[in-house]
SEGUDO-349273 format. One record per residue (C-alpha): x negated, y negated, z; residue number from 0. Coordinates in steps of 0.25 Angstrom, whole numbers, plus 5000, padded with zeros to 4 digits. Layout:
# SEGUDO-349273
X_Y_Z_NUM
...
# end
This chain:
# SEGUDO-349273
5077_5091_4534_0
5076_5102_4545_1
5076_5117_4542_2
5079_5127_4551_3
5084_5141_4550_4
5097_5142_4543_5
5101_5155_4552_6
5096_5147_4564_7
5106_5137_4562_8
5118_5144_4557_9
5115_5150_4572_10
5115_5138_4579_11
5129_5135_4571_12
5134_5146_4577_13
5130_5143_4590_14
5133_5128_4589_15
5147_5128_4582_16
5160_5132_4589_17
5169_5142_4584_18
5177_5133_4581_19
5168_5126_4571_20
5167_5137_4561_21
5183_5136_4558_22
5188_5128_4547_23
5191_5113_4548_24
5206_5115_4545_25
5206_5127_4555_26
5202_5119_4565_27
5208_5109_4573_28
5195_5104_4585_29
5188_5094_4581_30
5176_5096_4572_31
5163_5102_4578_32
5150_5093_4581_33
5141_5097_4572_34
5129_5097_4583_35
5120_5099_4572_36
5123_5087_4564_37
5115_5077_4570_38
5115_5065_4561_39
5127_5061_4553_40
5129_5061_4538_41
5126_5053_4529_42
5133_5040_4524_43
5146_5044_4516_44
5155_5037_4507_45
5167_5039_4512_46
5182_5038_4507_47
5194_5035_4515_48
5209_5037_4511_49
5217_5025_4517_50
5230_5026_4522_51
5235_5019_4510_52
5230_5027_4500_53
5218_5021_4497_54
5205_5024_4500_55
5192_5017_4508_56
5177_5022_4502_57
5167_5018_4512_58
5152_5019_4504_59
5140_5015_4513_60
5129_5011_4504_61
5118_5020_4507_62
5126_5028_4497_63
5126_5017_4488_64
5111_5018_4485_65
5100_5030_4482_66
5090_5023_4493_67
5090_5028_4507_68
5092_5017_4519_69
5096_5004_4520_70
5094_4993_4510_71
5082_4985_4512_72
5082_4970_4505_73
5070_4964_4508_74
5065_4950_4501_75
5070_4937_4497_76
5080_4942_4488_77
5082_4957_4490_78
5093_4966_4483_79
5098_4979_4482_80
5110_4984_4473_81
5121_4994_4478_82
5131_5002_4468_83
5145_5006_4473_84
5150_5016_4462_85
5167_5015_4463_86
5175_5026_4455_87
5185_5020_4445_88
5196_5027_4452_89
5195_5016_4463_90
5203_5002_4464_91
5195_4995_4475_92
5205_4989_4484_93
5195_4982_4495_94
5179_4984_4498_95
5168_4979_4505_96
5154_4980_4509_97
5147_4982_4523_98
5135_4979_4525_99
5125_4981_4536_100
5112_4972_4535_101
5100_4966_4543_102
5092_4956_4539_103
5077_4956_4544_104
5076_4943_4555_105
5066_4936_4549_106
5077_4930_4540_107
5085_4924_4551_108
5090_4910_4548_109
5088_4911_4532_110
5100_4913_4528_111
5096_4928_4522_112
5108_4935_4516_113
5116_4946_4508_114
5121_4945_4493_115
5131_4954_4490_116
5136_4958_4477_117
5143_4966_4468_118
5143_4970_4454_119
5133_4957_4453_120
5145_4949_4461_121
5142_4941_4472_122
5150_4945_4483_123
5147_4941_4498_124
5134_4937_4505_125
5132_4940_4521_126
5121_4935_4530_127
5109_4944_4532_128
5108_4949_4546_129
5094_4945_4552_130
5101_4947_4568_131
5096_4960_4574_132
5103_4972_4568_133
5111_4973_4556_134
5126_4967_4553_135
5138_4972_4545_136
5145_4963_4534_137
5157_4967_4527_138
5158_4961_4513_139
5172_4962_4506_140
5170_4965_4492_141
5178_4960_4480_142
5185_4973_4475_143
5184_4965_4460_144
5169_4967_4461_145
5169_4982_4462_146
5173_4991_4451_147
5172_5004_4446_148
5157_5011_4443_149
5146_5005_4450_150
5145_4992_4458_151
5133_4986_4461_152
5133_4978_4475_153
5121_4969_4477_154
5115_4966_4490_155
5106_4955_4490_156
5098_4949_4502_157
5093_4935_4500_158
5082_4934_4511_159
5073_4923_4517_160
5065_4921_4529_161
5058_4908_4527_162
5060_4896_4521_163
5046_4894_4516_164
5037_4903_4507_165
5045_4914_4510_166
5039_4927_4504_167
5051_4935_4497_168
5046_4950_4499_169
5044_4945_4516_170
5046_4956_4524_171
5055_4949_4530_172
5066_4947_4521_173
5075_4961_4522_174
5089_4965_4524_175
5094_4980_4527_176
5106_4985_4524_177
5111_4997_4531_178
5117_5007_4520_179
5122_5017_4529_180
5132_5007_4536_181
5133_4995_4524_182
5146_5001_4516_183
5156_4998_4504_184
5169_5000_4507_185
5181_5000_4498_186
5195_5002_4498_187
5201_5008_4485_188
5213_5013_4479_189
5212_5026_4467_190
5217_5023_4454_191
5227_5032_4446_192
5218_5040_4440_193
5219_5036_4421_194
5207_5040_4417_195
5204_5051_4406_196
5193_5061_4401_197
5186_5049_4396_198
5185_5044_4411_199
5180_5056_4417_200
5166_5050_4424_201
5172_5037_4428_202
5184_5048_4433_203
5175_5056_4440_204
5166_5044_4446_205
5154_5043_4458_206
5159_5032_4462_207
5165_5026_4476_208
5181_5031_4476_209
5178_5043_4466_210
5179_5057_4465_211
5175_5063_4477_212
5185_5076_4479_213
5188_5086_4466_214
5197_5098_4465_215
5195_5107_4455_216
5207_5116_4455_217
5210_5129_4449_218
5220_5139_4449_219
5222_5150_4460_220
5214_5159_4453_221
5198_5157_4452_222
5187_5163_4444_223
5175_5159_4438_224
5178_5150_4428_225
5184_5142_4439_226
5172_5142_4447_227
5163_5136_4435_228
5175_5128_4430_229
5175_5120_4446_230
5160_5120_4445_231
5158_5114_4433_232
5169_5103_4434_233
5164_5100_4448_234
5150_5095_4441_235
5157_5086_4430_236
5163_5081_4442_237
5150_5080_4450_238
5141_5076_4438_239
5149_5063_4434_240
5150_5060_4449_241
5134_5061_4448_242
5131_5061_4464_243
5143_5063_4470_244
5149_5077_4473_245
5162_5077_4476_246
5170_5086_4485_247
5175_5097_4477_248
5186_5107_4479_249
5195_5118_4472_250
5210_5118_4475_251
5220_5126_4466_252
5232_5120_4458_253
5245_5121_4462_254
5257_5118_4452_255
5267_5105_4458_256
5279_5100_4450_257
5278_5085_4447_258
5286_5078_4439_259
5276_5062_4442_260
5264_5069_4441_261
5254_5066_4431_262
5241_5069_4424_263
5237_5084_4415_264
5239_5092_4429_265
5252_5086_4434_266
5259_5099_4440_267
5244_5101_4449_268
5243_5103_4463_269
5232_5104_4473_270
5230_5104_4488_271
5218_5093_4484_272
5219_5079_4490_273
5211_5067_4486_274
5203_5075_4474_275
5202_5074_4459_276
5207_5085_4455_277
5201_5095_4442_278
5210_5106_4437_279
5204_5119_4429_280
5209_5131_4423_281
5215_5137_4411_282
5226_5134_4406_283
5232_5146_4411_284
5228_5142_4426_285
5231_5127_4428_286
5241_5123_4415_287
5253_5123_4423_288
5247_5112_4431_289
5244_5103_4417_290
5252_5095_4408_291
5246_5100_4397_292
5251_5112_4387_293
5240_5122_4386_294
5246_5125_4373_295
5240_5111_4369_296
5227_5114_4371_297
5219_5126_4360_298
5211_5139_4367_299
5199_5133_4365_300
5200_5118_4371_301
5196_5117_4386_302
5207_5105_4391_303
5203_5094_4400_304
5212_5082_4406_305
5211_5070_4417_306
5224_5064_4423_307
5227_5059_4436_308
5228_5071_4448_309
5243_5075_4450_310
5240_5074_4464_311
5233_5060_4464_312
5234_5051_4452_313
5223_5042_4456_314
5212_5057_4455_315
5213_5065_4442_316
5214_5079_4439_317
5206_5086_4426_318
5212_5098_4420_319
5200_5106_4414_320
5207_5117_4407_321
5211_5127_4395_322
5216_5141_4390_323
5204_5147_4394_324
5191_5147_4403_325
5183_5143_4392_326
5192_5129_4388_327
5192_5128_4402_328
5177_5127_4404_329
5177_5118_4390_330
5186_5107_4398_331
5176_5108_4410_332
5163_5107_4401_333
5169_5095_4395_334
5172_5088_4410_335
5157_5092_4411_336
5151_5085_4401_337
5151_5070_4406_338
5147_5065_4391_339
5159_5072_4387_340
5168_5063_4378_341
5181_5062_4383_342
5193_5056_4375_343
5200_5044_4382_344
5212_5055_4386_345
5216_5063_4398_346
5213_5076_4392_347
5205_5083_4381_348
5203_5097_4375_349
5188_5102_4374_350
5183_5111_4363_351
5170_5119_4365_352
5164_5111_4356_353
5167_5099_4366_354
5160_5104_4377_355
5147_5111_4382_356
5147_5125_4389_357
5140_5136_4394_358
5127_5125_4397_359
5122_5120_4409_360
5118_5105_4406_361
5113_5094_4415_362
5112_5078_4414_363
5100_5077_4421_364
5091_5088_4420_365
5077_5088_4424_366
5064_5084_4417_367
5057_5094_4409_368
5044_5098_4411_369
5032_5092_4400_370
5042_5083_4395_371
5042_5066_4395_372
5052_5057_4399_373
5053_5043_4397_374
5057_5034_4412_375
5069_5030_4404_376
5073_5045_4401_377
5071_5047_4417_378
5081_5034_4420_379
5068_5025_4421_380
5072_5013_4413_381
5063_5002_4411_382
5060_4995_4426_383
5056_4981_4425_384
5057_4971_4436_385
5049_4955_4438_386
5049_4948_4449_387
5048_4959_4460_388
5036_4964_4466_389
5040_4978_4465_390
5047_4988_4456_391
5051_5002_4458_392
5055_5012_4447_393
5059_5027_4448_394
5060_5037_4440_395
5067_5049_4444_396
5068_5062_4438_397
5069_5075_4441_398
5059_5089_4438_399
5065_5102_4436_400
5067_5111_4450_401
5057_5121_4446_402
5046_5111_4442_403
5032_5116_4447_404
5020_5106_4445_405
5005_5112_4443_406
4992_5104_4449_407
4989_5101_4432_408
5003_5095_4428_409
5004_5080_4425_410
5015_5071_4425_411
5013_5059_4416_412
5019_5046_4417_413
5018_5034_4406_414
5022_5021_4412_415
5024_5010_4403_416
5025_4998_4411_417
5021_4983_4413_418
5018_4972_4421_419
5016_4958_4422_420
5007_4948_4425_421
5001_4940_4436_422
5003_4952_4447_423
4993_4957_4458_424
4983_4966_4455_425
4987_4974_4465_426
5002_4978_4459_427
5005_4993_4456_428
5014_5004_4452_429
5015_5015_4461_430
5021_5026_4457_431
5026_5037_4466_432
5032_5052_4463_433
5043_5056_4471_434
5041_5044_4480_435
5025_5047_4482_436
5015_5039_4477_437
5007_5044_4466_438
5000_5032_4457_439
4999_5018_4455_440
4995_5009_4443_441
4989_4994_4446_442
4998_4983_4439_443
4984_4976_4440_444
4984_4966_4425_445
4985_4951_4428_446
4990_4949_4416_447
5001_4960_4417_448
5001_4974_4409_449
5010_4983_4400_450
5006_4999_4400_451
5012_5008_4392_452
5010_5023_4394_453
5001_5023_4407_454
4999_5037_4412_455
5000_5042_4426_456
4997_5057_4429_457
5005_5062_4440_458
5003_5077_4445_459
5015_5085_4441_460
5017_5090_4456_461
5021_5076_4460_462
5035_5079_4453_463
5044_5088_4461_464
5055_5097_4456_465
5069_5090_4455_466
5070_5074_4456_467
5057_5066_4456_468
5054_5051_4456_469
5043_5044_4450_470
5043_5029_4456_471
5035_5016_4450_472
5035_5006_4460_473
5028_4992_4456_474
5021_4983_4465_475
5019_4972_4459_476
5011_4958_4467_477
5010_4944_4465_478
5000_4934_4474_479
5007_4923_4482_480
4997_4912_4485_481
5000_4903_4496_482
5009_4902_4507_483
5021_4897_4500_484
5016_4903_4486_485
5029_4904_4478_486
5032_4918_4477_487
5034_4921_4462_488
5037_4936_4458_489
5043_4934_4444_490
5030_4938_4436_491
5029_4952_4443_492
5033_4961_4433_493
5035_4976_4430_494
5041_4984_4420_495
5041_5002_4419_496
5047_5004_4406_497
5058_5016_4402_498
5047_5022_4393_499
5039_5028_4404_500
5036_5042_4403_501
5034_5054_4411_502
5027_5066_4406_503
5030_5080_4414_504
5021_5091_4413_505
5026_5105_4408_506
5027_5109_4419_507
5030_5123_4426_508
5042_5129_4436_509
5041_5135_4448_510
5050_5135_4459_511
5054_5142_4474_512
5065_5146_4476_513
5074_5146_4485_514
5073_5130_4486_515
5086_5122_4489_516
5078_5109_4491_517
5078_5110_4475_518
5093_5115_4472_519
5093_5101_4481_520
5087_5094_4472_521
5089_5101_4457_522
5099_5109_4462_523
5089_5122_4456_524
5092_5132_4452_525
5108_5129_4452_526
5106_5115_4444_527
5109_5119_4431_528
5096_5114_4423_529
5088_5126_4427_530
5085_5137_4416_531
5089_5147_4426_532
5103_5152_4427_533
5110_5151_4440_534
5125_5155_4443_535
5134_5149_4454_536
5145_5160_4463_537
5154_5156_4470_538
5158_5167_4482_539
5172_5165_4480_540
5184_5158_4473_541
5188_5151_4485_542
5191_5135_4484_543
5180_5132_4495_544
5170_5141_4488_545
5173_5134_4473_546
5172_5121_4479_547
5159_5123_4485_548
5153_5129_4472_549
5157_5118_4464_550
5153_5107_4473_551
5140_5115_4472_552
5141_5115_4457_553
5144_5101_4458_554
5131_5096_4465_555
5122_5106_4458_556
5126_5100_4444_557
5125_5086_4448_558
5111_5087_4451_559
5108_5088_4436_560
5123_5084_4432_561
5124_5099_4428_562
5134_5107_4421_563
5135_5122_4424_564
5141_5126_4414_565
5133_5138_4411_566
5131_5143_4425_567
5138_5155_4431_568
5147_5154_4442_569
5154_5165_4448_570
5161_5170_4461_571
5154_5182_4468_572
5142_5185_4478_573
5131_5191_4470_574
5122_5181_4463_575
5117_5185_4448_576
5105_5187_4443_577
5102_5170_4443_578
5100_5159_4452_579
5115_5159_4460_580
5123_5148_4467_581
5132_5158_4477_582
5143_5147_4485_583
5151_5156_4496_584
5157_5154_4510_585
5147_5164_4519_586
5161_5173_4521_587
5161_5174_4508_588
5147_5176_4505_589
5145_5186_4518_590
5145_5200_4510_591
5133_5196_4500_592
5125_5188_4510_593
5126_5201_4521_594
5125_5212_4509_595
5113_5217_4503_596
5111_5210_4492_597
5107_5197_4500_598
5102_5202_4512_599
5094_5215_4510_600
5080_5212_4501_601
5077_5217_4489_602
5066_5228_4484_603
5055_5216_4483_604
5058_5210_4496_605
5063_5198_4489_606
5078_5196_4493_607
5080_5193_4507_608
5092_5187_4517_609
5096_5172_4510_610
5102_5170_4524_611
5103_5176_4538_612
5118_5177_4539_613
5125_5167_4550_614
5138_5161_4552_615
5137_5148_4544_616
5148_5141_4551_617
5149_5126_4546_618
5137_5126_4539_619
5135_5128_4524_620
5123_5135_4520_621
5115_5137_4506_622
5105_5149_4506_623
5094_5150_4493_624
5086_5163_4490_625
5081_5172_4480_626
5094_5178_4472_627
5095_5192_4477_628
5100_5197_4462_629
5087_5191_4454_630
5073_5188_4458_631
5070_5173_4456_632
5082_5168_4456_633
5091_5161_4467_634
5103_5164_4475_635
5109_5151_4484_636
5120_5154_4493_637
5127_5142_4497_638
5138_5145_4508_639
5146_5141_4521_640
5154_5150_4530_641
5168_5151_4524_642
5173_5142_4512_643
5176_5132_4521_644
5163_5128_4526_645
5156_5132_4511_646
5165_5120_4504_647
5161_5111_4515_648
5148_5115_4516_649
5144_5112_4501_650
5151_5100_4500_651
5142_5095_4512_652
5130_5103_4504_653
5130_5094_4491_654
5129_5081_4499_655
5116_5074_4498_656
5116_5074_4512_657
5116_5090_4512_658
5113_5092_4498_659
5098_5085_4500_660
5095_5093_4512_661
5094_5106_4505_662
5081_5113_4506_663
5075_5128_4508_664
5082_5139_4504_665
5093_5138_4514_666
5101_5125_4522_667
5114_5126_4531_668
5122_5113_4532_669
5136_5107_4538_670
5143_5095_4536_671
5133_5085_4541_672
5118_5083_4534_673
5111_5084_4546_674
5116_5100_4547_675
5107_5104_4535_676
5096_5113_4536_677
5087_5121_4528_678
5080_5133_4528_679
5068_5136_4520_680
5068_5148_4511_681
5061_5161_4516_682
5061_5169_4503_683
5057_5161_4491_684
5053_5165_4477_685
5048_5157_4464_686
5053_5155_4450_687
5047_5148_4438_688
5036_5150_4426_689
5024_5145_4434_690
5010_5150_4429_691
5004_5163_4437_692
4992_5153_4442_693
5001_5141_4445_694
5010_5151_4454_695
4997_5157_4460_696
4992_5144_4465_697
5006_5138_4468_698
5008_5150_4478_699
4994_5148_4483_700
4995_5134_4484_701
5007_5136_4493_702
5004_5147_4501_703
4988_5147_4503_704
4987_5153_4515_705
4993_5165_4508_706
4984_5163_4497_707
4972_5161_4506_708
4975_5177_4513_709
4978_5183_4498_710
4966_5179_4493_711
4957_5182_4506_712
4963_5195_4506_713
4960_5196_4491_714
4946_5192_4495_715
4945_5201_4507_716
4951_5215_4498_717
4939_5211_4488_718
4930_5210_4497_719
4934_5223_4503_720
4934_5231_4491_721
4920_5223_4487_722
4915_5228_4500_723
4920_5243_4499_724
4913_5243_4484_725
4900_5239_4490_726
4901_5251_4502_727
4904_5260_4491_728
4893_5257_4483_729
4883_5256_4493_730
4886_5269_4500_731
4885_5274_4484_732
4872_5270_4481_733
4867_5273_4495_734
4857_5285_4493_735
# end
């Protein structure tokens, strides 16, 4: 990742970029602008294309199929790697098929080497291996009976030889790649009428191919707060149960049509929204003449909340949250929240307070605690067993919290309880590596095989880092082959890691500097909403642009942990409270804090100083971190783009991975393209946490001994001077 200086390249922008580039896209009618600065393309997308006879084409290459990076590599006699397509219910697959780019290593020419392909553990095609000199392109057409809804699994399968006699099955030369980037699964599908109910909601509001990918929230004309938090909060229950997928999020405002064939509990609702499933919320009093329902029918204290097909698309629906007041209206919301939350089999349901939590923020998946144990199978690590393979590989992932800070005597303990069988070289092992860096093995050594329960391995706590981590077992395990032609019998290698494995944290301190968008990346700290801390998110105006981009912030913040911010202040204004503050603005918008005092002038202690040297943003996006100016120790980040135009676009671009995992620093500018996206380090940076006075002295010394080294030889050398005046003193004093 490069870093250069953010005022550096808002002024090459300037320079670069016609005039003509900073108008808006419907303003405009040239051609877009080069963007010189973009100099590799984007990564692989799934893309969706509406057909001229209404249906719709989804293109998925399957690098996005799979959490590895890079093509697939099957390599031995009988190699096999397992893909999964996950296809909405909303989709009637009308026609797919599969592309497949693939070369075969040479070596294999004239042995009939091959390709198994199946689905759902169906056979369904098989195609030559390609041993010529570069790769070749199949097209396989699938039977659309063998896909369904939820996850498929599509089964590749290389059957490999080289030799007819005494072929070894892990020879290196028995491969096959496949390219991901350009190997695809196309279909072609028509929407459903949408009949599902409140019980439906997370098969409704699915991950999968064919999906959600655009909601409107709309509102009434008027805005305020309560509006701001409601569009927030529903766009994480949207974005949790699609669980790594943000979809592109917008704000319109109802408009009231006549319709006599319309259907569903909004039938009289208009937008100017096309191709999105849509959520209406307000009162009663805001959005009821858009309902089929009587407001009378539902009490004061009941929040309302309904599901229907949109009046604007049958196959999409539209969900009403509503009530009399702001409060039954947040109770509706907090029920869509709650994924566990048990909806009848109906298209509507009143919810009490009793029904629903408020006023907490809660996560599904919150990080470890520190001086606790967990089990491998609390973590996800189930029992990993596996015979007949010479090597085994288990992971377990977890992640610690953001401000986590590991001192030189903490330990981190782990208790394997695991086996082994007999008959295997002495010379197999269990290597374990931390974050994908190796750190201990164990011999797998007995000839008579072994079971372990309990066996410690001590591990320095620094070797964990705050946010995710990984802790990998990889077994290698080896059998001698006697003889040219030795039969090459695998099936007594055997090893098993068992689900009741421990790991043993240390109680450990916390520490952190700040600012540090690196760990926003990765925890989303301090806006993640399993910090102690409170924070608050303000949104610089009511304008739809500006909601949308808060919300799709919201949205990608709250997925992190699957989060619920229900208890965090939001708010439109400039000035960031007393606490760690989310401020979302277009830089027009934004222009008389940045350039007032407030900002730019330092405070009494020096501390406060310039978040940003002020520049045309242009097309970019930009996100500056700092040291809130209204409390010491807490955080201000400032996430803009030059109007509301560019500030949409620019955070839908931001909570890509693409973008998302480039941030770093404590400041980063961006445009459409990844390869746009810099960072700048942060100048001014403080420290929050409860670590001890020594352990803060040594860290600061530990990371600036140079500066330790002059403090104390100036120490040294003042003593010495005051040692050696003394001495002058006394001499001169005795002297007769």
């Amino acid at each position: 990742m490069k870093k250069i200086s953010l005022s550096a390249l808002c002024a090459a922008s300037l320079i670069s970029i016609p005039a003509t580039a900073q108008i808006a896209p419907e303003a405009s009618t040239s051609a877009p602008f080069a963007d010189v600065y973009a100099r590799y393309e984007a990564p692989a997308q799934i893309q969706t294309e509406k057909l001229a006879d209404g249906r719709y084409k989804v293109r998925a290459p399957l690098s996005l199929l799979r959490s590895a990076q890079g093509s697939i590599h099957l390599s031995g006699a009988n190699a096999r790697e397992t893909l999964y397509v996950n296809i909405a219910p909303q989709a009637r697959i009308d026609d797919a098929r599969l592309l497949l780019r693939h070369a075969s290593s040479s070596a294999m020419d004239g042995m009939s080497p091959h390709l198994r392909v199946s689905i759902n553990q169906q056979f369904i095609a098989q195609v030559k291996a390609s041993t010529s000199q570069t790769s070749v392109l199949d097209e396989i057409v699938l039977d659309k009976q063998a896909l369904s809804s939820g996850f498929n699994a599509i089964e590749l399968n290389a059957i490999q030889r080289h030799t007819i006699e005494c072929q070894d099955p892990t020879s290196p030369e028995l491969w096959t790649d496949i390219d991901t980037l350009r190997s695809t699964i196309e279909f072609t599908y028509t929407r459903r009428p949408f009949a599902g109910t409140l019980a439906d909601l997370d098969a409704a509001i699915s991950p999968g191919l064919a999906g959600i990918e655009k909601i409107s929230i709309v509102t009434a004309e008027n805005i305020n707060k309560s509006h701001l938090k409601w569009g927030a909060l529903i766009s994480q229950a949207i974005a949790n149960r699609l669980d790594y997928k943000i979809p592109d999020i917008s704000h319109s405002t109802a408009t009231r049509i006549e319709s006599e064939t319309a259907i569903g509990p909004a039938p009289y609702l208009s937008t100017n929204t096309q191709d999105s499933d849509l959520i209406l919320v307000g009162t009663f009093e805001e959005i009821g003449q858009y309902l089929s329902i009587d407001p009378a029918s539902v009490s004061q204290e009941e929040g309302y909340l309904a599901i229907g097909p949109s009046p604007a698309d049958p196959s999409r629906f539209v969900i009403i949250a509503s009530g009399h007041n702001a409060k039954s209206v947040g109770l509706a919301i907090d029920a869509l929240g709650l994924s566990s939350f048990p909806f009848a089999d109906t298209n509507e349901a009143r919810i009490l307070e009793e029904d629903a939590v408020s006023n907490v923020n809660f996560a599904a998946s919150a990080p470890l605690q520190s001086g606790k144990s967990y089990t491998f199978k609390d973590l996800g690590l189930n029992t990993t067993s596996i015979t007949g393979s010479q090597y085994a590989q288990a992971a377990l992932n977890f992640e610690m919290p953001a401000n986590y800070f590991a001192t030189e005597q903490d330990i981190v303990e782990l208790e394997l309880d695991y086996a082994y069988g007999a008959a295997q070289d002495p010379d197999s092992v269990l290597n374990i590596f931390v974050n994908d860096v190796f750190r201990k093995a164990i011999t797998l050594s007995n000839p008579d095989g072994e079971a372990t329960a309990g066996y410690k391995i001590l591990l320095p706590s620094r070797v964990l880092q705050p946010g995710p981590n990984k802790v990998s077992f990889k077994a290698e395990l080896n059998k001698s082959q006697i003889g040219k032609c030795a039969p090459r019998n695998l099936r007594n290698l055997a090893f098993i890691l068992e689900g009741s494995s421990l790991i043993r944290l240390p109680d450990a301190q916390t520490y952190v500097e700040l600012p540090n968008l690196g760990l926003m990346k990765n925890t989303g700290y301090p806006y993640s909403g399993v910090e102690t801390e409170k924070f608050s998110i303000l949104a610089a105006d009511a304008t739809s642009p500006n909601l949308a981009a808060v919300w799709t912030l919201t949205a990608k913040l709250g997925q992190i942990h699957k989060a619920w911010f229900s208890n965090v202040d939001m708010d439109f204004g400039l000035v960031p409270p007393a606490n760690n503050t989310l401020l979302v603005g277009a830089k027009s918008t934004l222009d008389p804090i940045l350039k007032s005092p407030f900002i730019l002038t330092p405070s009494n202690n020096g501390r406060h100083k310039s978040l940003y040297e002020l520049a045309n943003l242009g097309r970019n996006g930009a996100v500056i971190s700092g040291e809130n100016p209204s409390a010491n120790e807490t955080l201000l980040t400032v996430v803009m783009g030059q109007n509301a135009s560019t500030l949409e676009n620019a955070v839908k671009n931001l909570v890509e991975p693409s973008h998302w995992s480039q941030l770093d620093g404590g400041a980063a500018v961006w445009r459409e393209k990844p390869s746009t996206f810099a960072t700048q380090s942060a100048q001014d940076t403080y420290f929050v946490g409860n670590l001890e006075a020594a352990e803060r002295i040594a860290f600061h010394n530990a990371k600036t001994p140079l500066k330790w080294l002059l403090i104390m030889g100036g120490l040294l050398f003042g003593v010495a001077s005051i040692l050696a005046f003394v001495a002058r003193y006394m001499r001169k004093r005795n002297q007769p």
